[in-house]
N, C-alpha and C positions, 0 to 999 in steps of 0.2 A: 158899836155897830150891832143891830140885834141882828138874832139867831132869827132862820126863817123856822117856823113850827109847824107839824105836819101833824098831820090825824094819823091814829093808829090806821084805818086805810093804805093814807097817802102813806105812809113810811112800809103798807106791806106792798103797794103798788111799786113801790121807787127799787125794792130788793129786788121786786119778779121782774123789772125789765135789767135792772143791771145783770142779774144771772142771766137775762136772754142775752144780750149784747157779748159778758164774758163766753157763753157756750158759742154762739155764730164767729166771735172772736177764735175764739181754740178748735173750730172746727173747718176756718177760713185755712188757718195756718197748719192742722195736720194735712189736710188734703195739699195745701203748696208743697208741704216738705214731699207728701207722698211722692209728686211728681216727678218726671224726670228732668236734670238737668247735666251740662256738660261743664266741668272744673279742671285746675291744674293743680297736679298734686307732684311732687317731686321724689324721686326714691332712687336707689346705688343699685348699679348693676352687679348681678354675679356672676360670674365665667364658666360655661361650663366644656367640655368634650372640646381640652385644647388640641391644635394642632401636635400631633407627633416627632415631627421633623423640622418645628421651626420655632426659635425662640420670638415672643413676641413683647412689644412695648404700647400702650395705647398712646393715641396721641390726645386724647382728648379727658374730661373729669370722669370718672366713676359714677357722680351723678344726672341724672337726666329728669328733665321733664314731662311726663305721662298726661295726656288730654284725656280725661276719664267722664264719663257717661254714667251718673249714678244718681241716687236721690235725694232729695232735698236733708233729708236727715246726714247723707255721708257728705255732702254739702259743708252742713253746719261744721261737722265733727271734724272735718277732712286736714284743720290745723291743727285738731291735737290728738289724733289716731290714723297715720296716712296706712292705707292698705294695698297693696303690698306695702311693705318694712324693705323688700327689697326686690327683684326679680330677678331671673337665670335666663340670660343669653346663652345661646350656643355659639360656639367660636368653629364649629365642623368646617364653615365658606374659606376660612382661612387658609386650608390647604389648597384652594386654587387662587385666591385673591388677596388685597390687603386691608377687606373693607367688611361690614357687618351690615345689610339692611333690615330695618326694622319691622318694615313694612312685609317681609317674608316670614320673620318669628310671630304676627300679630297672635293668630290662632291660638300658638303655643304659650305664649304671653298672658293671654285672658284666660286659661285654662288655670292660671296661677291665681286667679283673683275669684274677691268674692262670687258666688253668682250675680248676686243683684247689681257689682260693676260690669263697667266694660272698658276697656282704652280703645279711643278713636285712632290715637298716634301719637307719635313719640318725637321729641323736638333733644334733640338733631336726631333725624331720620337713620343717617349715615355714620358709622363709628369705623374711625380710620387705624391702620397699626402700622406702627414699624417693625421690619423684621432683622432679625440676623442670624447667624448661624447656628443651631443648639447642639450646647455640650453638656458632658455629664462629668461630674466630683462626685468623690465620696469625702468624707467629713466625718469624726469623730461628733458623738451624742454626748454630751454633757446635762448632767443632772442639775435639776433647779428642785431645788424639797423646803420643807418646813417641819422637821424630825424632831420628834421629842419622845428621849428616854426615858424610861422606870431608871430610878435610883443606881447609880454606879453601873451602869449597861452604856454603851456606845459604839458605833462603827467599829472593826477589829479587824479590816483589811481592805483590798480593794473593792468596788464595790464594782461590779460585772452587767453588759447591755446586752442583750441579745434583741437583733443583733447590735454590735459594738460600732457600727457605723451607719449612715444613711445615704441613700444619694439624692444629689441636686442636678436638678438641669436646667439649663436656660443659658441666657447670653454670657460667652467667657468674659466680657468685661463686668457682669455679675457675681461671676461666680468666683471671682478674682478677691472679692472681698469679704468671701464664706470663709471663714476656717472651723467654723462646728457650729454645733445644729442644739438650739436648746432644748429639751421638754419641757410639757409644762409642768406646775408645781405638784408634788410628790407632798404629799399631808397626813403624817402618821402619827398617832399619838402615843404612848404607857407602851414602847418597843423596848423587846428580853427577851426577842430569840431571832432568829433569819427571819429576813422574808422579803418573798418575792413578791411583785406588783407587777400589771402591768401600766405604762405610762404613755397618752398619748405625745407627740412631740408638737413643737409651739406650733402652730396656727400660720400658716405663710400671708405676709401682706404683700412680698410682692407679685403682683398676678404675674407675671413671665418669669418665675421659675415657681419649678414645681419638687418635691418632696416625697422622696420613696421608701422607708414604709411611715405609715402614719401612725404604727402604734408599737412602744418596743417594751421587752421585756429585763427591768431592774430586778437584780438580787444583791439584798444589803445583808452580808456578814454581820452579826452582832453578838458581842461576847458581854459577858461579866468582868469588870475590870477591877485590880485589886492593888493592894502598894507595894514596891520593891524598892532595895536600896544595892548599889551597886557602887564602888570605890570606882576612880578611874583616873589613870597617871596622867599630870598635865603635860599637855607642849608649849612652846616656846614658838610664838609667829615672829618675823619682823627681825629676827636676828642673823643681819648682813651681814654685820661685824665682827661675825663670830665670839664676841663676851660669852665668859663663863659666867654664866646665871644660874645662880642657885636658888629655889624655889620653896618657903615654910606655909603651908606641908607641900609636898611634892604630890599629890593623891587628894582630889573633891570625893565625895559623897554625893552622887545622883542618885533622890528617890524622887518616884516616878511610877506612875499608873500603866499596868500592861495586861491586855488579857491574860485569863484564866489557862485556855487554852494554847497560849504562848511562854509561860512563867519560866518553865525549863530551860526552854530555848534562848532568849533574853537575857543578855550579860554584857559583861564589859566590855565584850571584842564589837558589840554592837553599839558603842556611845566611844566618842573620843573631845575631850574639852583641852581649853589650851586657854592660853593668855596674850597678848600684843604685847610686844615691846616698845611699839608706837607712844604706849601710855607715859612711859618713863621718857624717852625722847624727844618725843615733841607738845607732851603736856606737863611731864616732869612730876607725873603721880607717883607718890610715896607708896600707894600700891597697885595691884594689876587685877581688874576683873575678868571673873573666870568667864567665858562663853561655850557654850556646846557649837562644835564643829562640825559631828556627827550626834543624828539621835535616829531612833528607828520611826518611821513615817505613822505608825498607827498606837502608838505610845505618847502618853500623857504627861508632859514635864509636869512635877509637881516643884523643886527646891535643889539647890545646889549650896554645897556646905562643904566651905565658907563659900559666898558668893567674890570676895577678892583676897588676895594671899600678899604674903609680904617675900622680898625678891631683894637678892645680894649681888652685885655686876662685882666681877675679878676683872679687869682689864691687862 
């Protein structure tokens, strides 16, 4: 098939109309996008200025449909950057009713968005609640962390909230299944001495109950921790039948990691190990593993020596 061949001309004619075409082209389509158009774009409500005196439940999804008023540009975009990310209802109507109209928040609403949008309305118009009676828990704060010591350093006691508790309120069949309140993660790195942080607590998902204070205060003891060995006489579990059992050796060696600042204090009245007779009874071991029964909460087992002992029954 031949090539059609064009004169140097004809070939700079054919460019100057296709640049006209492409610009009348790009100039068709900024002026469209410029325009105004009306789209739906979808976004989660957020709760604001809850009722006081009344636990509440929505009845309906968290997300809603927005009729928005904007340009051709947020048009194009509007599937893959929705703006608002979310908006803030007020829940104030709540105290006299059990319903949310949207068409009263609009002002407040648009005032959230870009300028150059607008929302015509919101689909469903009407957002309904359940209510019931609000109570108030307190609940113990528990730590969520991600802790990393300097070399032989570690926790060396209880670790203290201020305050040590939070409260919760909302519906008692809610609050019925709180028994502590998390914070969130606590992320320290090269820790070798106290320290205190303060730590917000988790983030509430469910909107009908709420969370009093939102931010508390962690102090983490932390000591240098060093080794110690401590002898400790064994006992004898499981013996109903009173046998004489004699026990080679009578006395483990617990060594064990304990702060610096506790070495003194930390001895044998603080560790108690023992043995089962169960072993001999009803698995018929020729010996008996020692286990710690007691050990001190912020101390380190490192080794128990011998970890089983050999055992004489006198019947």
């Amino acid at each position: 098939m031949p090539f059609i061949k064009l004169t140097k001309i004809e070939r700079k004619r054919f460019l100057v109309l296709l640049t006209c075409v492409l610009l009348a082209i790009a100039g068709w389509l900024f002026l469209a996008l410029n325009n105004k158009y009306v789209y739906t774009a979808k976004t989660v409500l957020m709760y604001k200025n809850f009722p006081q005196k009344k636990a509440f439940h929505p009845l309906q999804s968290d997300t809603v449909d927005l009729l928005v008023e904007g340009t051709g540009w947020q048009l194009l975009f509007a599937r893959l950057r929705i703006n608002p990310q979310y908006i803030s209802i007020s829940l104030d109507k709540l105290n006299n009713r059990n319903y949310v109209l949207f068409s009263e928040q609009l002002y407040a609403v648009n005032n959230q968005l870009e300028t150059s949008q607008k929302i015509i309305s919101v689909r469903p118009d009407t957002l309904y609640f359940d209510f019931s009676k609000r109570t108030v828990k307190k609940v113990p704060v528990v730590l969520v962390s991600d802790l990393k010591f300097s070399r032989q350093f570690d926790i060396s006691g209880p670790i203290e909230f201020t305050p040590g508790y939070v409260t919760v309120s909302g519906p008692q069949e809610e609050l019925e299944k709180i028994d502590y309140w998390k914070t969130d993660t606590l992320r320290l790195q090269n820790i070798h001495s106290n320290r205190v942080s303060r730590i917000a607590v988790k983030q509430n998902v469910m909107k009908n109950i709420s969370v009093f204070p939102g931010v508390v205060e962690v102090k983490l003891p932390v000591d240098e921790f060093t080794e110690k060995t401590v002898e400790v006489p064994l006992k004898i579990l499981n013996n109903k039948e009173f046998y004489n059992v004699k026990l080679f050796p009578k006395k483990v060696k617990v060594t064990f990691l304990v702060a610096l600042s506790s070495y003194q204090q930390v001895n044998e009245d603080f560790i108690e190990a023992a043995v089962d007779l169960n072993e001999w009874k009803e698995n018929h071991h020729g010996q008996l593993t020692v286990k710690l029964t007691r050990f001190p909460e912020y101390c380190k087992q490192v080794m128990l020596t011998p970890g089983k002992v050999d055992f004489i029954i006198e019947k």
